[in-house]
DOKEKOL-593010 format. One record per residue (C-alpha): x, y, z; residue number from 1. Coordinates in steps of 0.5 Angstrom, whole numbers, plus 500, padded with zeros to 3 digits. Layout:
BEGIN
PT     x     y     z     n
PT     X     Y     Z   NUM
...
END
This chain:
BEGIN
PT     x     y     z     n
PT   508   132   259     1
PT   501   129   257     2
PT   495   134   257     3
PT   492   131   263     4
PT   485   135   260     5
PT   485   130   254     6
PT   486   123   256     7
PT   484   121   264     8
PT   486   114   265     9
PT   485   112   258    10
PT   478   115   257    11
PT   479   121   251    12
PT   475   127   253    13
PT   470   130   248    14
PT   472   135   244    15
PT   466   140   247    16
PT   469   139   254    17
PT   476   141   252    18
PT   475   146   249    19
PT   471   148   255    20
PT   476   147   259    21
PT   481   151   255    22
PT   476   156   256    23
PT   476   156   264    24
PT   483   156   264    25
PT   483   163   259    26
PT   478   165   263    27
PT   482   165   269    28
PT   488   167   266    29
PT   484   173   263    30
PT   482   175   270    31
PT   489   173   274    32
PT   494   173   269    33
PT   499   167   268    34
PT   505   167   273    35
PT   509   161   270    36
PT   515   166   268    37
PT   515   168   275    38
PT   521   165   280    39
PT   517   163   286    40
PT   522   163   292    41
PT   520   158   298    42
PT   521   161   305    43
PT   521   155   311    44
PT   519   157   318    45
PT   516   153   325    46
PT   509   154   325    47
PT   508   157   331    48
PT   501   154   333    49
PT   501   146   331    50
PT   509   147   330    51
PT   510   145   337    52
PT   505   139   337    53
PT   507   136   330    54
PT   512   138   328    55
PT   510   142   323    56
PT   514   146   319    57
PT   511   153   314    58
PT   512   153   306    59
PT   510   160   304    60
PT   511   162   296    61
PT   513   169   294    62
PT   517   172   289    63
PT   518   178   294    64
PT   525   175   297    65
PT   532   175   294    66
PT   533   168   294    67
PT   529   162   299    68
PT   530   162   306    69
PT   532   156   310    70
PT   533   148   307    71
PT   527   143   306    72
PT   530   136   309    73
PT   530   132   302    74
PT   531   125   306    75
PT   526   126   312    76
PT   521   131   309    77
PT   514   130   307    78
PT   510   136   304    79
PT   503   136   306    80
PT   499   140   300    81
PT   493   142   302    82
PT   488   149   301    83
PT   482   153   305    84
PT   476   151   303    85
PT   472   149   309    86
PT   476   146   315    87
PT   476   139   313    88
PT   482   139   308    89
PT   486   143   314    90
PT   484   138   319    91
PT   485   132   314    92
PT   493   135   313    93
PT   493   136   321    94
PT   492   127   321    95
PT   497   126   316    96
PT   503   131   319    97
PT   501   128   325    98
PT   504   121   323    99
PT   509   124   318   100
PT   512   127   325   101
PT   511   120   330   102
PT   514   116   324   103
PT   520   121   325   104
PT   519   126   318   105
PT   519   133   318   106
PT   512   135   315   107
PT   513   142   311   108
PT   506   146   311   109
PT   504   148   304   110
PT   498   152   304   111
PT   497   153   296   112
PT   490   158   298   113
PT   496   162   302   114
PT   500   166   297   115
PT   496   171   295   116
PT   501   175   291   117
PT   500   168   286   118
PT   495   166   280   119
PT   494   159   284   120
PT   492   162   290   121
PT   488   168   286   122
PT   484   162   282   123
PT   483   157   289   124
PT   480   164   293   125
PT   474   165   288   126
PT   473   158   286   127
PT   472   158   295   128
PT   468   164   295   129
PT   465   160   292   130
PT   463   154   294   131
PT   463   157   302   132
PT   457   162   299   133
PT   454   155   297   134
PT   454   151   303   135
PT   451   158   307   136
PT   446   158   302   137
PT   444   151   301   138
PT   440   152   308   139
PT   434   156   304   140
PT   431   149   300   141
PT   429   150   293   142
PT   437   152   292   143
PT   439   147   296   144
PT   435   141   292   145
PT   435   144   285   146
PT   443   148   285   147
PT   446   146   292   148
PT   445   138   292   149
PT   445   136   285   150
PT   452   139   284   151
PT   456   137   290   152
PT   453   130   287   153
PT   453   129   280   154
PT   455   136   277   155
PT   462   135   282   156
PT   462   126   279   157
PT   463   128   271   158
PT   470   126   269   159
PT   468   132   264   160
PT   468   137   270   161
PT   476   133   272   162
PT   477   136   265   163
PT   477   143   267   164
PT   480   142   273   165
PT   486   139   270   166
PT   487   145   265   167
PT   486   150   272   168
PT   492   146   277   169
PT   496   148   270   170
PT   496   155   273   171
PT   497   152   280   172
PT   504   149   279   173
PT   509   155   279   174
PT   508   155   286   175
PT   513   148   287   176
PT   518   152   283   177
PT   523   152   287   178
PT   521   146   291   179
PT   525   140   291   180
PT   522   135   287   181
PT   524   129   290   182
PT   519   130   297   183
PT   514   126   297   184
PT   508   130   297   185
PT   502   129   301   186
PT   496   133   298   187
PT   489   133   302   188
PT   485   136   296   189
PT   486   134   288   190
PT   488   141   287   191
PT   496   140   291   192
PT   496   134   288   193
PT   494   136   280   194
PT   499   142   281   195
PT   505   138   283   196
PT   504   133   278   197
PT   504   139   273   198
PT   510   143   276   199
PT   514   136   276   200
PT   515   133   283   201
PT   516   125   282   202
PT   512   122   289   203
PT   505   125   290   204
PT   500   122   293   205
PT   493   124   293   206
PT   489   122   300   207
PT   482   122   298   208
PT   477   125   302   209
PT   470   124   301   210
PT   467   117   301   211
PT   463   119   295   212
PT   467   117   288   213
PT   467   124   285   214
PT   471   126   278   215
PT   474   132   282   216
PT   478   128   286   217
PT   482   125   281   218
PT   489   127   280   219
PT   492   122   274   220
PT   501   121   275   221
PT   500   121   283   222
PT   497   115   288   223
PT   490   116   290   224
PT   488   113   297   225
PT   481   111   300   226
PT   478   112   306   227
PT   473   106   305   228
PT   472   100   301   229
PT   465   103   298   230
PT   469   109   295   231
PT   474   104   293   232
PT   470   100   289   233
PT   467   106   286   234
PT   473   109   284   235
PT   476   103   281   236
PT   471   103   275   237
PT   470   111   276   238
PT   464   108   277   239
PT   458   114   275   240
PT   464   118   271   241
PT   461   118   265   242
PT   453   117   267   243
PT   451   110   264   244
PT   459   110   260   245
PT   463   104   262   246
PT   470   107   263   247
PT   476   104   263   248
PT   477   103   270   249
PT   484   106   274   250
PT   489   102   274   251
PT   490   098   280   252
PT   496   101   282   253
PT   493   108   282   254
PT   489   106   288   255
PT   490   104   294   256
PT   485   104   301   257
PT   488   106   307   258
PT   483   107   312   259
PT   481   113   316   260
PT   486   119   316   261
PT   486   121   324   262
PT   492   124   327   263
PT   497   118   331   264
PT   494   122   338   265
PT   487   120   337   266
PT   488   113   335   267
PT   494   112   340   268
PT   489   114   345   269
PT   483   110   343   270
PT   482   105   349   271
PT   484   109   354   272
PT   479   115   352   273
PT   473   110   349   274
PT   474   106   357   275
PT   474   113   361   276
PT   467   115   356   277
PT   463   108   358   278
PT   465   110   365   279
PT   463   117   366   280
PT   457   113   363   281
PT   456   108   368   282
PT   457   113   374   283
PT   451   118   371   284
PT   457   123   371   285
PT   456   129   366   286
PT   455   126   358   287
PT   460   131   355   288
PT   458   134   347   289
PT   462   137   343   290
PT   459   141   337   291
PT   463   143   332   292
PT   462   148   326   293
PT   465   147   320   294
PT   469   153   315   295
PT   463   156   312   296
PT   459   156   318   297
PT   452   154   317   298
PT   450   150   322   299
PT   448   155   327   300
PT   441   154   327   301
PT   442   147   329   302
PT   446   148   334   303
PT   441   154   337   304
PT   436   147   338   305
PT   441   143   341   306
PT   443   147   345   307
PT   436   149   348   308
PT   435   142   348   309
PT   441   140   353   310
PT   439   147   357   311
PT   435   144   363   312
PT   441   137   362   313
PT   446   142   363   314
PT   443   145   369   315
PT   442   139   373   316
PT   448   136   371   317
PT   447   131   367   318
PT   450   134   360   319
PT   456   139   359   320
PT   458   142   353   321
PT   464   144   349   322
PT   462   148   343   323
PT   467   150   338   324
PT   465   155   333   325
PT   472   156   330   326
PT   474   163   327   327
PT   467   165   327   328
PT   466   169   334   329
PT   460   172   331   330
PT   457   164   331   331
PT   458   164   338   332
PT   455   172   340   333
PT   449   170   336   334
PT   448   163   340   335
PT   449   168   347   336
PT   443   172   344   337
PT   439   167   341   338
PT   439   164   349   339
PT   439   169   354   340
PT   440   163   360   341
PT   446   161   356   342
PT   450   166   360   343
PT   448   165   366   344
PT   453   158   366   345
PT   457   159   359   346
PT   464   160   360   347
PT   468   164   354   348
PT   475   161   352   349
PT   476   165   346   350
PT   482   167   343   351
PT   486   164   348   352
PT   490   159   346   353
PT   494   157   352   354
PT   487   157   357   355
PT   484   151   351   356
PT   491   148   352   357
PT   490   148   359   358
PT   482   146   359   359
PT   484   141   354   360
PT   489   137   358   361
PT   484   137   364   362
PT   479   136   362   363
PT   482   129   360   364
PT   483   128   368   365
PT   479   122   370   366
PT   478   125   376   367
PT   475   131   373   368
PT   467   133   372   369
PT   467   137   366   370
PT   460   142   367   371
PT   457   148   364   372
PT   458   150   357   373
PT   464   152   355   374
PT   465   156   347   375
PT   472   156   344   376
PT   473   161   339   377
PT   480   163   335   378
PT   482   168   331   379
PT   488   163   327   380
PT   486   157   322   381
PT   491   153   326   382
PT   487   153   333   383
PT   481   153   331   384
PT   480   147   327   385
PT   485   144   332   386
PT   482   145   338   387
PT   476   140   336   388
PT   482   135   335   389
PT   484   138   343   390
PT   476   137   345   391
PT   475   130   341   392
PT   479   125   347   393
PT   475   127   353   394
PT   468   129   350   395
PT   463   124   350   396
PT   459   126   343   397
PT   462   129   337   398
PT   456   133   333   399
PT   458   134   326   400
PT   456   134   320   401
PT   458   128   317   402
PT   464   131   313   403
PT   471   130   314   404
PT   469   128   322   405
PT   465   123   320   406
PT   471   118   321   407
PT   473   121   328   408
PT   474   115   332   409
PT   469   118   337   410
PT   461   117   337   411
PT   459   122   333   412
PT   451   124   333   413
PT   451   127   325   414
PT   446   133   323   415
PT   444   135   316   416
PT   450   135   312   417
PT   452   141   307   418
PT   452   137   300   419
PT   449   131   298   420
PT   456   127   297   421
PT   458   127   305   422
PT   451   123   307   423
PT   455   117   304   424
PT   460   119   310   425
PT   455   118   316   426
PT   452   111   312   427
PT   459   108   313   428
PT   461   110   319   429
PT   453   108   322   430
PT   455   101   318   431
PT   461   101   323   432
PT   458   103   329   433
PT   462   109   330   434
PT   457   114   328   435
PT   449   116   328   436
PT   445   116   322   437
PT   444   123   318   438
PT   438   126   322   439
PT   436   131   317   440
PT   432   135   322   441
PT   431   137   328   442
PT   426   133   332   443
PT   429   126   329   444
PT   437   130   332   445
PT   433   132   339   446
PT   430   124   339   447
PT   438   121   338   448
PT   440   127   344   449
PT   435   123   348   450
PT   439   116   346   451
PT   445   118   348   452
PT   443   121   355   453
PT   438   115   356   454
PT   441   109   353   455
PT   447   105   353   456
PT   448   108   346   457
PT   454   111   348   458
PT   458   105   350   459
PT   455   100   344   460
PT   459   105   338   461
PT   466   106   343   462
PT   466   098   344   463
PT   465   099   336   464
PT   471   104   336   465
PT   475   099   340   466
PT   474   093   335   467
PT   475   098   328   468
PT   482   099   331   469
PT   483   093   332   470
PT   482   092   325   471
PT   486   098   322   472
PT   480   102   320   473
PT   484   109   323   474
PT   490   107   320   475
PT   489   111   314   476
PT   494   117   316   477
PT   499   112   317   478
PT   499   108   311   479
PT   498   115   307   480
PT   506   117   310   481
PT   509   110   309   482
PT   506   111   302   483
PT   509   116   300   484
PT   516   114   303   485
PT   516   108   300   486
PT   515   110   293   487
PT   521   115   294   488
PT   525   109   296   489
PT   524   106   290   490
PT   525   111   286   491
PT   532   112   288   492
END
């Protein structure tokens, strides 16, 4: 096989910066051995949580098992590579899984930051530390402007940097040992993608997330897909990649845009949950927000000012609040002592997923004001990134960083992001009309809280949403899946 270091899409990389990505690898190495002798057995199982929703089947690796446990389909299944890091990844593999299981495919869960007995998930956990001690400290100023931003940025775009990672995924791919190489693969970060190129597997895509065209998501052997035209374009010349270096550009079949990836629930029911917001809002029913925390958890402060502010709303039964912290209950205490008068009307769904489950489903009653403040807390992964996709069809306004939610078919309000490279997201959905501009601070967030309550702002971005429908922008996930079928097929 081709060193995938040396050679990215036709442009040589210079001697300096292979031989500093042949020191990455060693370094890592050094630090967690090479387990590329060691035969990894796959052991499939229900996934207990969104099993039941998705169909969704667990991939889990160890070499601790006789031999594998239970048969991947090899003609109807799909495998959804993805890895921790943060909640976007999840929720992104979630959407694609979701399709996969409507269009009549078994989507197999593959984790690849799950199997800690591995070298791949040993590598993928320190670069994850990482990147979430990052993202917490990218709150104090002068980290956030001289190390935070510039690497998320320009650090993240060298096609220098995708050279190193390349070498890395090598150490990665013993995990698909025993997985049949003729399953598509569906990898929502560039490691699962770069890791089964590497073990062999014939038919990966690669479902880019951000809209910001970066090195670091390139994965030369598979497909890549674009939720935007902007990033398209960027891509297709590897625009940036080399700084002012015309590159030679990607080969157009390499590249495909798709559109948004959102879960088929969500874009089924995009008429029937946009109609019931701009009807709450003409019958001056309580505006319905969902503020939602990412992996890292580093949006706390915000949600404090917000939450202030909405308070006498609240109480008047003018607003109402979904606040889902994920798997950070002490994101939830904090906020509860932070404002004492939260408790007087908060109430508390926390690791309880059968009462989310209720909650969710009521509260999509047309007939039903929702009031008061509502947290949502658990403990599994799985629950706490899919409880925002549970709350998000019968809230009002989803306020978010502009990450991977940024294009969610709901009217977004965007704080500020954590990383320079996801402020393209809420540019591209304030051009579509589904989403606020990024509010950088506090006074402006406060100022767009007020448009939603005070104006027609609200049913404007769900007319929008309705219209982008209509034209496939949310249909990502859905061609991502038919992708990968159809690359099996012609490769009978």
């Amino acid at each position: 096989m081709a060193d995938r270091s040396k050679v990215i899409f036709g442009n040589v990389i210079s001697d300096k910066d292979y031989k500093k990505a042949l020191k990455s690898k060693k370094k890592f190495v050094k630090k967690y051995g090479d387990d590329s002798a060691v035969d990894y057995k796959i052991k499939v199982s229900d996934n207990s949580v969104i099993g039941p929703i998705l169909g969704v089947k667990t991939i889990d690796v160890t070499a601790k098992i006789p031999a594998d446990e239970g048969t991947m389909d090899t003609e109807k299944g799909i495998i959804v590579g993805n890895i921790r890091m943060g909640f976007g990844h999840y929720r992104i593999s979630m959407a694609i899984a979701s399709y996969a299981h409507h269009l009549g495919y078994t989507p197999y869960w593959m984790d690849l930051n799950s199997y800690k007995e591995t070298t791949c998930t040993k590598v993928i956990g320190a670069q994850n530390d990482l990147y979430s001690l990052g993202s917490r400290l990218s709150r104090f100023y002068l980290f956030n402007k001289f190390v935070w931003e510039p690497t998320n940025y320009e650090g993240f775009r060298a096609l220098s940097y995708n050279s190193s990672d390349q070498k890395n995924a090598e150490l990665m791919a013993p995990v698909y040992k025993n997985v049949p190489k003729d399953i598509p693969v569906i990898a929502t970060h560039v490691w699962p993608a770069q890791a089964a190129i590497h073990a062999g597997m014939k038919y990966v895509v690669n479902a880019i997330p951000d809209n910001w065209p970066m090195a670091l998501h390139l994965s030369e052997g598979s497909v890549h897909t674009i939720q935007c035209r902007n990033a398209y374009m960027g891509y297709r010349i590897l625009n940036g990649m080399a700084k002012k270096e015309v590159l030679k550009p990607m080969p157009s079949e390499s590249l495909i845009y798709t559109g948004h990836y959102i879960d088929y629930e969500l874009v089924e029911n995009i008429e029937k949950d946009c109609n019931a917001r701009i009807n709450r809002k003409k019958n001056s029913r309580p505006m319905r927000f969902l503020l939602t925390i990412g992996g890292a958890g580093a949006q706390k402060e915000i949600f404090a000012e917000i939450i202030k502010h909405l308070m006498p709303y609240i109480e008047k039964g003018i607003a109402a609040l979904y606040v889902n912290v994920g798997d950070y209950r002490n994101v939830w205490d904090e906020l509860k002592k932070e404002i004492p008068e939260m408790s007087k009307i908060a109430i508390d769904h926390m690791d309880n997923w059968e009462d989310t489950l209720e909650f969710s489903e009521t509260a999509l009653n047309e007939n039903i004001d929702v009031t008061g403040i509502h947290g949502f807390y658990h403990s599994d992964i799985f629950k706490a990134v899919y409880t925002t996709n549970l709350l998000m069809r019968s809230c009002d306004v989803l306020v978010t960083k502009p990450s991977e939610l940024a294009f969610y078919p709901v009217p977004k309000l965007f704080i500020k992001r954590v990383g320079k490279h996801e402020m393209w997201g809420a540019i591209h959905s304030a051009e579509i009309g589904d989403g606020t501009l990024e509010c950088r601070d506090i006074p402006h967030t406060i100022q767009m809280l007020d448009q939603f309550l005070e104006t027609d702002l609200l049913c404007e971005m769900c007319e929008n949403i309705v219209a982008n429908k209509k034209a496939g922008i949310y249909d990502g996930a859905k061609k991502v899946v038919e992708l990968a079928v159809k690359l099996r097929e012609a490769g009978k």
